[in-house]
C-alpha positions as CSV (number, residue, x, y, z in Angstrom):
1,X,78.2,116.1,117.9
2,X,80.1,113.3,119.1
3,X,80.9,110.4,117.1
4,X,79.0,107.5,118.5
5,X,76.0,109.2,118.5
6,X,76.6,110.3,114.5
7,X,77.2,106.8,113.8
8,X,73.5,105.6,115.8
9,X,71.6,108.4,113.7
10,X,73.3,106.5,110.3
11,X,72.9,103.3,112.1
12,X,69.0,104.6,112.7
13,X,68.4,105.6,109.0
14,X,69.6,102.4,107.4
15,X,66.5,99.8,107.5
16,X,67.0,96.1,108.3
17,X,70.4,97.0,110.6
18,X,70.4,95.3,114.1
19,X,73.5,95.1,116.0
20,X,72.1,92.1,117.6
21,X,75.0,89.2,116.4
22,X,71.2,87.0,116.8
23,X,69.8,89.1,113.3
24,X,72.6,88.9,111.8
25,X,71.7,85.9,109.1
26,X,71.5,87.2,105.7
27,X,68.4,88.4,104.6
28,X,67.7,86.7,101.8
29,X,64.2,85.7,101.2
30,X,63.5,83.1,98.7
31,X,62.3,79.6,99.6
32,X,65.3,77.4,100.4
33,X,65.3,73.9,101.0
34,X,64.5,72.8,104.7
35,X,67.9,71.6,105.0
36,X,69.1,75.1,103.8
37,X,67.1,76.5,106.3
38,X,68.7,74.9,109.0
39,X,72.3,76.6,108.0
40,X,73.5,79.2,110.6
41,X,73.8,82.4,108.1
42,X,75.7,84.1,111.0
43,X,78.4,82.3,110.0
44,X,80.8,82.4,106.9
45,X,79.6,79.2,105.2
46,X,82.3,76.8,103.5
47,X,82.1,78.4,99.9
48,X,83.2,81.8,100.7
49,X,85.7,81.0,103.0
50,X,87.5,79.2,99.7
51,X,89.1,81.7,96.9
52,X,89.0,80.2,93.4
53,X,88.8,76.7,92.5
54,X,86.6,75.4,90.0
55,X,84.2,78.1,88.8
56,X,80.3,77.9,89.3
57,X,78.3,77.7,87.1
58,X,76.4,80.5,87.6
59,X,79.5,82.5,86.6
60,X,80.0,81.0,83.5
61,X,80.9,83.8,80.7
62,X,80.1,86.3,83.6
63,X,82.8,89.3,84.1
64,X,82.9,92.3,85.6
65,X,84.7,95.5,84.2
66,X,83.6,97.9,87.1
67,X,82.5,98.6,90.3
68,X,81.3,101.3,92.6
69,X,82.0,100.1,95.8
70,X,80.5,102.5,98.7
71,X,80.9,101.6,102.5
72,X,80.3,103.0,105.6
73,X,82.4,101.6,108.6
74,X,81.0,101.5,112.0
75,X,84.2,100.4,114.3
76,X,82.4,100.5,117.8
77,X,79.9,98.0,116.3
78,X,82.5,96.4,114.1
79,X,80.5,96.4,111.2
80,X,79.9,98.2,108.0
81,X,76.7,99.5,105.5
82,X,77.6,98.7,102.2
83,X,76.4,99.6,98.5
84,X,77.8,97.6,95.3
85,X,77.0,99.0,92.0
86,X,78.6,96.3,89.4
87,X,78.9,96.9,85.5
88,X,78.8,92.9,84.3
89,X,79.0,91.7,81.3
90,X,77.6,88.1,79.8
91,X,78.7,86.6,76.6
92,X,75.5,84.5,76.3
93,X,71.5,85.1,77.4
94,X,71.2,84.3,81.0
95,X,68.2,84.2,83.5
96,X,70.3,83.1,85.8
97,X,74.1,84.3,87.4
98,X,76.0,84.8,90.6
99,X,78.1,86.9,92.3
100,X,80.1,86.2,95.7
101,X,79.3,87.9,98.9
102,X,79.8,86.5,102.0
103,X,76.0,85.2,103.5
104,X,76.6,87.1,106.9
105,X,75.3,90.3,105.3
106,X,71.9,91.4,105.3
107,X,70.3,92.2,101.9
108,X,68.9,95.0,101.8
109,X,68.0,95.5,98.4
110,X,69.2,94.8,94.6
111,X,68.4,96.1,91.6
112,X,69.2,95.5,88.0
113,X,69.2,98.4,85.4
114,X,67.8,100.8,87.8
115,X,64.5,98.5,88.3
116,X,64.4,97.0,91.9
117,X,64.2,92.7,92.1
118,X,61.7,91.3,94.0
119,X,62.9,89.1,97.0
120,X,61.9,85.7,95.3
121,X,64.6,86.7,92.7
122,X,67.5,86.1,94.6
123,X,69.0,84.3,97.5
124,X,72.0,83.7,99.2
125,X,72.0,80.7,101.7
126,X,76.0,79.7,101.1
127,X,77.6,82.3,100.3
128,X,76.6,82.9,96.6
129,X,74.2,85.5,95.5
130,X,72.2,84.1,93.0
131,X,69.8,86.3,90.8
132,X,67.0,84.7,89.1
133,X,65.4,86.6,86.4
134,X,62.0,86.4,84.5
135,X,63.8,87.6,80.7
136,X,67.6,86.7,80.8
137,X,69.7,89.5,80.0
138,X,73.4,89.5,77.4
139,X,75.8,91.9,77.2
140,X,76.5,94.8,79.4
141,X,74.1,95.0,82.7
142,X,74.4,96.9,86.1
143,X,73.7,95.4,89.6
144,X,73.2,97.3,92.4
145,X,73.3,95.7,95.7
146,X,72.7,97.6,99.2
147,X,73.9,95.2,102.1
148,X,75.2,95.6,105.8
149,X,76.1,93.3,108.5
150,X,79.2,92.4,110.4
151,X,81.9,91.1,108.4
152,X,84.1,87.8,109.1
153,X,86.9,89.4,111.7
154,X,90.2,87.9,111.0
155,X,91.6,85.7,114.0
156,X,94.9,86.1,113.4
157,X,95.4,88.6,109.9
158,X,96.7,88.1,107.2
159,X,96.5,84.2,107.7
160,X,92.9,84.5,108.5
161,X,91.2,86.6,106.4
162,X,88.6,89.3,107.5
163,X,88.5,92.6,109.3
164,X,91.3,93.6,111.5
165,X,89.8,95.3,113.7
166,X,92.4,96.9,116.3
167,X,93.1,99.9,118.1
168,X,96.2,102.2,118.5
169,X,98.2,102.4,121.9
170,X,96.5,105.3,122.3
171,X,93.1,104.0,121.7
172,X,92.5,105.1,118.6
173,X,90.2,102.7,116.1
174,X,92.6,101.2,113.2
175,X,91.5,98.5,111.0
176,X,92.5,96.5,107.7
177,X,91.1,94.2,105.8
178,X,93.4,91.6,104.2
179,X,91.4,88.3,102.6
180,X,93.6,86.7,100.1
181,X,93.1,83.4,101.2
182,X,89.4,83.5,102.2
183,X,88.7,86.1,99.0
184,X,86.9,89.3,98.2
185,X,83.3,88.3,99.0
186,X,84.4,88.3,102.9
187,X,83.2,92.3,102.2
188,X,82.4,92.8,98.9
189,X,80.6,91.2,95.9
190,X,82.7,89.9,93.2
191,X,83.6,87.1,91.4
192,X,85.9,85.5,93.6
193,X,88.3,84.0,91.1
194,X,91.5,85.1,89.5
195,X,89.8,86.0,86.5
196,X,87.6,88.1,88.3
197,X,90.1,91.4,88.6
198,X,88.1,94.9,87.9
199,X,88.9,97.4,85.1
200,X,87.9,100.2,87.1
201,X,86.6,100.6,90.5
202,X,85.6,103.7,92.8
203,X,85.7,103.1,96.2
204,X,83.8,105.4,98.8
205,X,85.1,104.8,102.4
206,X,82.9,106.8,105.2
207,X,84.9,106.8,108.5
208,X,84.5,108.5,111.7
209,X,85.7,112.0,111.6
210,X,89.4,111.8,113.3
211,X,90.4,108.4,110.9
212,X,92.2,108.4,107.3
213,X,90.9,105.5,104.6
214,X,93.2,104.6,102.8
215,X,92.6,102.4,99.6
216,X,93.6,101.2,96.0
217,X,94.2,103.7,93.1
218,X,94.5,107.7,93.6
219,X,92.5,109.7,95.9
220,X,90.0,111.6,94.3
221,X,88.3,113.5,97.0
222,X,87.7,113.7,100.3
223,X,84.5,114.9,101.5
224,X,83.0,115.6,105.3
225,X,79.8,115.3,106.6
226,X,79.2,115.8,110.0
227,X,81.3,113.8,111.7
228,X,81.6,111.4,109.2
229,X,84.4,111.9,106.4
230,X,84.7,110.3,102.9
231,X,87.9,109.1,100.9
232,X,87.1,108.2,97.4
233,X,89.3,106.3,95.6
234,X,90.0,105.4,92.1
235,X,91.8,102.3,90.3
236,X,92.2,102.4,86.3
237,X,93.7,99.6,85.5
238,X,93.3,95.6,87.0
239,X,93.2,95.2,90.2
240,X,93.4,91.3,92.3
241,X,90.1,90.8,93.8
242,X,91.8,90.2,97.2
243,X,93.9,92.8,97.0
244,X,91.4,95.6,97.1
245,X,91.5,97.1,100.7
246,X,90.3,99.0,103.1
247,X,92.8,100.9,105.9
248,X,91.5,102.9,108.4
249,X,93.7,104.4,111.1
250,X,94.8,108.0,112.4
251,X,97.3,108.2,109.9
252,X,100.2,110.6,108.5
253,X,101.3,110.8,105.0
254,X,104.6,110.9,103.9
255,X,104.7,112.0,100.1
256,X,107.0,112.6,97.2
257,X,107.0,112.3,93.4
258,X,109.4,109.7,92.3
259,X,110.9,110.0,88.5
260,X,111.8,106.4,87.6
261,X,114.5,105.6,85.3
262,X,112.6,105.6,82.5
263,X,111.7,109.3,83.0
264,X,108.3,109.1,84.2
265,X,107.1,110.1,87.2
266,X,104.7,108.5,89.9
267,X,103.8,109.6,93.8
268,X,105.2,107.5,97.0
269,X,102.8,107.2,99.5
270,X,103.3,106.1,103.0
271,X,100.2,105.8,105.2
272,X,101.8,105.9,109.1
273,X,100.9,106.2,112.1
274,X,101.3,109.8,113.2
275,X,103.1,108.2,116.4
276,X,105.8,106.5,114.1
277,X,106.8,109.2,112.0
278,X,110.5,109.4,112.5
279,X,110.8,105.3,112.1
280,X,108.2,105.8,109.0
281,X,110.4,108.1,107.7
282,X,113.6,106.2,107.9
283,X,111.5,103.1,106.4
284,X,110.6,105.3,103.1
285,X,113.5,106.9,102.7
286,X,114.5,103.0,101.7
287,X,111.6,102.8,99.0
288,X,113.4,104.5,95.7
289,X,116.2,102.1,96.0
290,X,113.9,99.4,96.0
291,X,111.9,100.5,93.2
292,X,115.7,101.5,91.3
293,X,116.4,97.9,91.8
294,X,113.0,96.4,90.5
295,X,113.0,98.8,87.2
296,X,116.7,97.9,86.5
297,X,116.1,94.0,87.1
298,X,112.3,93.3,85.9
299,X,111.2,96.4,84.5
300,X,109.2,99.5,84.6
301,X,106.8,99.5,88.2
302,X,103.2,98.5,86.2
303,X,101.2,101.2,88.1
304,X,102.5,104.8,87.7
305,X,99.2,105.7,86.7
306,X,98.3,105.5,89.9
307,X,100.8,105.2,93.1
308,X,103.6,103.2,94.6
309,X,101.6,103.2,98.1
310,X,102.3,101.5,101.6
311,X,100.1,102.0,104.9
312,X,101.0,100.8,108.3
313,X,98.8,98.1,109.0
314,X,98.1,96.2,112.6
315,X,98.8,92.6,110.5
316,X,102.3,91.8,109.4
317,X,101.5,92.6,105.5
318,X,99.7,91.8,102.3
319,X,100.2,92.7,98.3
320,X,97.2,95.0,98.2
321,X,97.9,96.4,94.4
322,X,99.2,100.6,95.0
323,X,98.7,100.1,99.0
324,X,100.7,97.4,100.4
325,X,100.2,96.5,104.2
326,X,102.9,96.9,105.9
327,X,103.4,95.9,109.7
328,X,106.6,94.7,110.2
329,X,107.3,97.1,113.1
330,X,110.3,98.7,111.2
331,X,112.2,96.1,111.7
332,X,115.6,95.1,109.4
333,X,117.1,92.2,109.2
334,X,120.8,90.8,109.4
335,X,120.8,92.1,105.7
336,X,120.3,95.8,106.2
337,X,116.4,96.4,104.8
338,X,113.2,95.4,105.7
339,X,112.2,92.5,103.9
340,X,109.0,92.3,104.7
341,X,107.8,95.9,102.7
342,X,110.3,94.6,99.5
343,X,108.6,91.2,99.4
344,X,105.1,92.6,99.7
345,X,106.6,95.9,96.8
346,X,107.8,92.7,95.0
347,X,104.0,91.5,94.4
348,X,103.5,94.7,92.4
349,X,104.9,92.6,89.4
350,X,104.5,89.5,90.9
351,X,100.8,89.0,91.8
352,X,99.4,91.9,90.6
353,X,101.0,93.4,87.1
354,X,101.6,89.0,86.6
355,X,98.9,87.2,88.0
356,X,98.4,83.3,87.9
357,X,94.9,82.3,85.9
358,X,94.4,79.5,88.4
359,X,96.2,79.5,92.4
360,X,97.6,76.0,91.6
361,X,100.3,78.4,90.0
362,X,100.4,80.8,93.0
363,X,104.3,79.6,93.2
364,X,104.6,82.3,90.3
365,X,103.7,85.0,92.9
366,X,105.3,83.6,95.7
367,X,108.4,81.8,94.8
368,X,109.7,84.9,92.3
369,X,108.3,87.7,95.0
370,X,110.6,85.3,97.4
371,X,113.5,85.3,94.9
372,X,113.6,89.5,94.8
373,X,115.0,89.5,98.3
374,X,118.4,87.3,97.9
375,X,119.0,89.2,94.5
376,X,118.2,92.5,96.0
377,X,120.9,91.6,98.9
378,X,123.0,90.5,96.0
379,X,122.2,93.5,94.5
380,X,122.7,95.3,97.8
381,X,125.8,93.5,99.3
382,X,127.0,91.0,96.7
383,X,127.4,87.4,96.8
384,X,128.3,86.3,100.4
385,X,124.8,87.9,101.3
386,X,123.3,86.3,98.7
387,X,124.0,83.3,99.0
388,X,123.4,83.3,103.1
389,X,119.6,84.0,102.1
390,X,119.3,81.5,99.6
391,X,120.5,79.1,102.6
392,X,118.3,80.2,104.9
393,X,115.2,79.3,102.8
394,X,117.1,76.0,102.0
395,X,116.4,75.0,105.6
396,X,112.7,75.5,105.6
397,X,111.8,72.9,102.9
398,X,109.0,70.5,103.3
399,X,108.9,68.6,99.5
400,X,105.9,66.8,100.4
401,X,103.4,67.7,97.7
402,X,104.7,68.9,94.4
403,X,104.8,72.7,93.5
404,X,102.4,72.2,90.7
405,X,99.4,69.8,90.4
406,X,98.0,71.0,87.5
407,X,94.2,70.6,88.2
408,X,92.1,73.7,89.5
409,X,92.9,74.7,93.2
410,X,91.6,77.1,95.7
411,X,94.1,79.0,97.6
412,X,93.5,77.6,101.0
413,X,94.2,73.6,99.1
414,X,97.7,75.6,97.9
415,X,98.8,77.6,101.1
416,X,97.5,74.6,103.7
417,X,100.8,72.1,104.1
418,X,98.2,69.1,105.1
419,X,96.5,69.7,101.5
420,X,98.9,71.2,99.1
421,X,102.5,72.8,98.8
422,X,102.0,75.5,101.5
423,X,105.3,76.9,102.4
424,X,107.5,75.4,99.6
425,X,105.6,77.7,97.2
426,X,107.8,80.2,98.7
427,X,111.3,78.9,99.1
428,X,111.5,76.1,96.9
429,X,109.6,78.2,94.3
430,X,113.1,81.0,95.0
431,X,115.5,77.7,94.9
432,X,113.9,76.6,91.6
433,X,114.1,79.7,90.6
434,X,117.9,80.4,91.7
435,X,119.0,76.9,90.0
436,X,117.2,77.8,86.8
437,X,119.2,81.1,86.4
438,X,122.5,79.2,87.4
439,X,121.6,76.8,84.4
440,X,120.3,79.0,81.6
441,X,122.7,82.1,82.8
442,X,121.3,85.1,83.2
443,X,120.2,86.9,79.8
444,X,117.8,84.5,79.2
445,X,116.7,83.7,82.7
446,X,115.8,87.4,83.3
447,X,114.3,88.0,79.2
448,X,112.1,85.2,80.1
449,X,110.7,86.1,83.3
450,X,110.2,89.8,82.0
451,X,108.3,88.5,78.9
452,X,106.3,86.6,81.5
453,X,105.4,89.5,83.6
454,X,104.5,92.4,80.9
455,X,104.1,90.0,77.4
456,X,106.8,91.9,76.4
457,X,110.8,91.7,76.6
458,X,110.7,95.3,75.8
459,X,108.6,96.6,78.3
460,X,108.3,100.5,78.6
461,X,105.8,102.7,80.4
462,X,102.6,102.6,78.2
463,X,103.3,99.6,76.4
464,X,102.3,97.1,78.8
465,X,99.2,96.0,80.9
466,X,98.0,93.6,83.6
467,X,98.3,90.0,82.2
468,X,97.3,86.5,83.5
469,X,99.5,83.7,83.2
470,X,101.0,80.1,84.1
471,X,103.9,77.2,84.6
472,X,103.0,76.3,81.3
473,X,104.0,80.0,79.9
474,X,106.9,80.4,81.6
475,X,107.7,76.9,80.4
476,X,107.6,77.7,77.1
477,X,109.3,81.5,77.8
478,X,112.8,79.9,79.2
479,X,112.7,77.2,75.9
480,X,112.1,79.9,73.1
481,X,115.0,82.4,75.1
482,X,117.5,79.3,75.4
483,X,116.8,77.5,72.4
484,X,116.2,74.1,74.5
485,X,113.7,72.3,75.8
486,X,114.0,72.6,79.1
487,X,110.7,70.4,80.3
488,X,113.0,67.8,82.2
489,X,113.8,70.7,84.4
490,X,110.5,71.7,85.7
491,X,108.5,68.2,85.3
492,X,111.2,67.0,88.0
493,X,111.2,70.4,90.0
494,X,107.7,71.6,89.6
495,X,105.6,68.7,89.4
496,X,106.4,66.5,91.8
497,X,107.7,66.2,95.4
498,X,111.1,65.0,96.0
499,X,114.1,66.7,95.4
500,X,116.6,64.9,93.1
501,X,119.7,63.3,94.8
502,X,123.2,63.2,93.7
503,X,124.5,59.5,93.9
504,X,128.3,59.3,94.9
505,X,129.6,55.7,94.6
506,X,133.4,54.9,95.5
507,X,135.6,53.0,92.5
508,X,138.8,51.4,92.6
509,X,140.1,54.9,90.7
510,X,137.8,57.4,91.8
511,X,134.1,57.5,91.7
512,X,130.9,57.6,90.1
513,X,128.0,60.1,89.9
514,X,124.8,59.8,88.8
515,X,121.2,61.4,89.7
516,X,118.8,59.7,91.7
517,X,115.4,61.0,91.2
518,X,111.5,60.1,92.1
519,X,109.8,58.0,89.1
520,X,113.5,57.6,87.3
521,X,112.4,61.1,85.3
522,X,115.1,62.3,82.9
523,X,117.4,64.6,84.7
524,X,120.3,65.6,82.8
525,X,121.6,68.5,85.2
526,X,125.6,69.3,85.0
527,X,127.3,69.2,88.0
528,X,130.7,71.1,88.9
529,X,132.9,69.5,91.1
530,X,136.6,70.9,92.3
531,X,139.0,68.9,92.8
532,X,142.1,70.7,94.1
533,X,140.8,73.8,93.4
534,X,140.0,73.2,90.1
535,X,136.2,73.5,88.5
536,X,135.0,70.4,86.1
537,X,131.7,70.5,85.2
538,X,130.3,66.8,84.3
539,X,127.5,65.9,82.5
540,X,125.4,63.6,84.7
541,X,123.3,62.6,81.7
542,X,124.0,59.1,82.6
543,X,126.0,58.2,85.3
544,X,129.8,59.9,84.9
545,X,133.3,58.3,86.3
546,X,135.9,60.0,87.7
547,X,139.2,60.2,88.9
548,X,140.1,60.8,92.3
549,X,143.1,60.3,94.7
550,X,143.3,59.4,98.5
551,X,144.2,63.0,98.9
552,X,141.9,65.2,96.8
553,X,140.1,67.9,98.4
554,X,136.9,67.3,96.4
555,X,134.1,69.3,96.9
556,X,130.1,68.9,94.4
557,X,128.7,71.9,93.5
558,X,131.1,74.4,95.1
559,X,129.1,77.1,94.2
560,X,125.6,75.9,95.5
561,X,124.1,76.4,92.1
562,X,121.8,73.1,92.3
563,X,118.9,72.5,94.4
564,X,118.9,69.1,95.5
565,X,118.6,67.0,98.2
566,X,120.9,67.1,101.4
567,X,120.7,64.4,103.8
568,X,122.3,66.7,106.9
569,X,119.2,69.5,106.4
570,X,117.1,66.5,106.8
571,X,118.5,65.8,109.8
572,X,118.2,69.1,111.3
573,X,114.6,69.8,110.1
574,X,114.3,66.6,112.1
575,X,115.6,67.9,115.4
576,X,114.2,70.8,115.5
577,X,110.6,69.3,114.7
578,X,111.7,67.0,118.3
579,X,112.7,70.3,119.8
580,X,109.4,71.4,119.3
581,X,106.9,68.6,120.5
582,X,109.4,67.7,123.3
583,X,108.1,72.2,124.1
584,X,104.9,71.3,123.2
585,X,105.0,68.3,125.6
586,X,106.4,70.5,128.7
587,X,103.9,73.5,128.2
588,X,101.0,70.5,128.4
589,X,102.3,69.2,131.0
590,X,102.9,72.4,133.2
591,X,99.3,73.3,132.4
């Protein structure tokens, strides 16, 4: 039987479905407001299309410690049938929680312990399913939602968050979902917070016949029927809400058991497309010298139980925990690897074995998974290489809004460059980073970070699990490893804007140095300076004197070791922002 008419007879069975985009508001059917009826539920309202922030109230002492996730996709009609079972857990009575799911989704049922609700117990007009109960429940509960609809499809993945839904050059369906800014309810219920990661989740993907899903976890089975096949997949340890995902393409699989070296031994998995084998295969023959350099660096990778897993993806990339998106094309750059797969592989420690309890600290994924790729060309190609990407990033500073704001933040307020840090979370977070180890010296910069990513300094396969954490930790990590309190550092580089700026003022005998930085904050950073050739470092406590003649070749900071602010980068991010509107300008103006 062909496909399409498989997919009508599923498309038949399952009540409530219209393809129509006009019946596509969310079914939910208790009295709402007049003004809430007026919403257009076709849509993705406001709330879902934000990922963390301040928590409702609904989900107050509400956490979830599995879920059975079940979806058929239907790629002609880009849209999916979907079936939630959820294992929650409340701390106090409540006749009254929430999960997240995005309102664009029919509801087609829910029930709770087996017994069905009726449809004046729950609505979902924004975005957030809200159940209403007649005796509160406590403890351990089970929700079962059945749901279909079309899902939010991504403009322009992974910035936009959705469905990718694509085809192959050879017209083949293949499709990804990647919603880290927009969050997991875009396709599935959860609680879209940090917090909200999943113990344990099985996750049923029903494709047509002649497509691969691949997912989080280990593959467990894979089942046909008719021309429908299903991948079920299996996670066992935490798992980021937006990184659980769904790949769906005609794919290959290149496979091989990896023994790390700390003698255990976990599968590589490489999801391709069957067209691309010979560049896929170049591109994982690259992957156990990335993970050699992660274990000797950080530490053990944190999910042997499971996989080290990549799929080719039609969107550039994405940390999905064990299956990182990868689209990069096969692509290396001027330093000999692709950087996009080792910053996305970086995230398995980053992001997903460490992951911040709040996205104002999202610099902890981004600016240390940035870091990993100058020290891995350090590692790869020593210092010149190094130190060429460290500059690179240098150029593309903003320092608008600090790093750090310390209040409660969604990801869009973090990542958007009008609202928030956006880009600098990224390569200042690496420049902090690289100035930090130049300071503290590397045994404790790299016992610190490790204690902040497994809790341990000591960590070992077995001893360690997913953890949350934030600045504040890893504050208080690189003071106990150097003995020093170290706050000046961070409250100057973290928490606010500006970079600080080395003063150089001409004497009759030389000249003096000083820092000049925002709000007059303490900011005793050494400086070395040669002179001749020769290294001095000063102490720039208070401002330092020095002696210099007519002829000195003096140079500050030879090595590069201190992030601060340089008046020529200015300059140039200047002209190239001109450069830019005066291209805007012409392509207006020719149109």
């Amino acid at each position: 039987m062909p496909v399409k008419s498989k997919l009508s007879t599923v498309m038949t069975a399952i009540s409530a479905f219209a393809l129509s985009t006009t019946l596509m508001g969310c079914s939910t059917s208790a009295p709402v407001a007049n003004d809430a009826v007026k919403m257009d539920t076709s849509k993705t309202s406001e709330y879902s299309l934000k990922s963390g922030g301040p928590l409702s109230q609904h989900q107050s002492g509400l956490s979830m410690p599995k879920a059975d996730l079940s979806f058929t996709i239907l790629p002609d009609h880009k849209a999916i049938i979907g079936h939630a079972v959820l294992t929650l857990t409340t701390v106090k009575p409540t006749s009254t929680f929430s999960v997240d799911l995005d309102r664009v989704f029919n509801i087609n049922g829910i029930e709770l312990n087996g017994k069905p609700l009726s449809k004046s117990q729950y609505q979902n007009t924004n975005g957030e399913l809200v159940i209403t109960l007649t005796k509160p429940v406590q403890g351990m509960f089970t929700l079962d939602i059945q749901y279909d609809g079309k899902p939010r499809q991504a403009v322009r993945a992974p910035w936009d968050g959705g469905f990718d839904w694509k085809q192959t050059e050879q017209g083949k369906h293949w499709i990804a979902t990647a919603v880290q800014g927009e969050g997991c309810d875009l396709f599935w219920p959860c609680i879209d917070q940090p917090h909200g990661e999943v113990a344990q989740m099985d996750i049923r993907i029903s494709v047509p016949y002649d497509l691969v899903a691949a997912s989080n976890g280990v593959l467990q089975s894979v089942t046909k029927n008719g021309d429908l096949t299903t991948y079920h997949w299996q996670t066992s340890s935490l798992h980021n809400t937006y990184a659980i995902a769904l790949n769906i393409g005609p794919y290959g699989l290149l496979e091989e058991q990896y023994t790390s070296l700390y003698g255990n031994q976990y599968p590589i998995q490489f999801y391709h497309l069957k067209e691309n084998q010979e560049q896929a295969q170049t591109l994982f023959d690259e992957i156990p010298t990335m993970i050699e350099f992660f274990e000797k660096v950080i530490g053990p990778y944190p999910f042997a139980n499971e996989k080290m897993g990549v799929v080719e993806t039609p969107h550039l990339g994405m940390e999905h925990q064990t299956i990182n998106a990868y689209g990069n094309k096969y692509r290396k750059d001027e330093f000999g690897y692709d950087w996009l797969l080792h910053h996305e592989f970086a995230h398995e420690w980053f992001g997903n074995q460490l992951t911040n309890n709040d996205w104002d600290h999202m610099w902890l994924h981004e600016g240390f998974g940035t870091y990993m790729q100058p020290l891995y060309t350090q590692y790869l190609h020593g210092d010149i290489a190094y130190k060429a990407h460290l500059y690179k990033q240098r150029v593309n500073l903003v320092n608008k809004y600090p790093i750090v704001s310390n209040r409660s933040l969604s990801v869009e307020e973090v990542y958007d460059s009008e609202t928030g840090p956006g880009g600098d979370i990224y390569s200042k977070g690496s420049l902090i980073l690289h100035t930090l180890r130049e300071l503290i010296g590397d045994d404790a910069f790299f016992a610190a970070t490790r204690q902040l990513v497994y809790g341990t300094t000591d960590p070992k396969p077995g001893n360690f699990a997913p953890r949350f954490s934030d600045t504040n930790e890893f504050i208080s990590l690189v003071n106990h490893h150097t003995g020093k309190d170290l706050s000046w550092f961070f409250d100057v580089y973290l928490f606010q804007a500006s970079l600080p700026e080395l003063i150089i003022e001409p004497t009759e005998t030389g000249m003096t140095l000083s820092w000049l930085v925002e709000n007059n904050k303490p900011f005793p950073m050494p400086l070395e300076v040669s002179i001749n050739g020769e290294i001095k470092t000063y102490d720039l406590t208070d401002p330092k004197s020095i002696k210099i003649h007519p002829t000195d070749v003096v140079i500050f900071d030879p090595h590069s070791k201190v992030l601060r602010h340089l008046p020529h980068i200015e300059r140039y991010r200047e002209y190239l922002q001109a450069q830019r509107e005066a291209f805007m300008k012409k392509q207006k103006n020719n149109n």
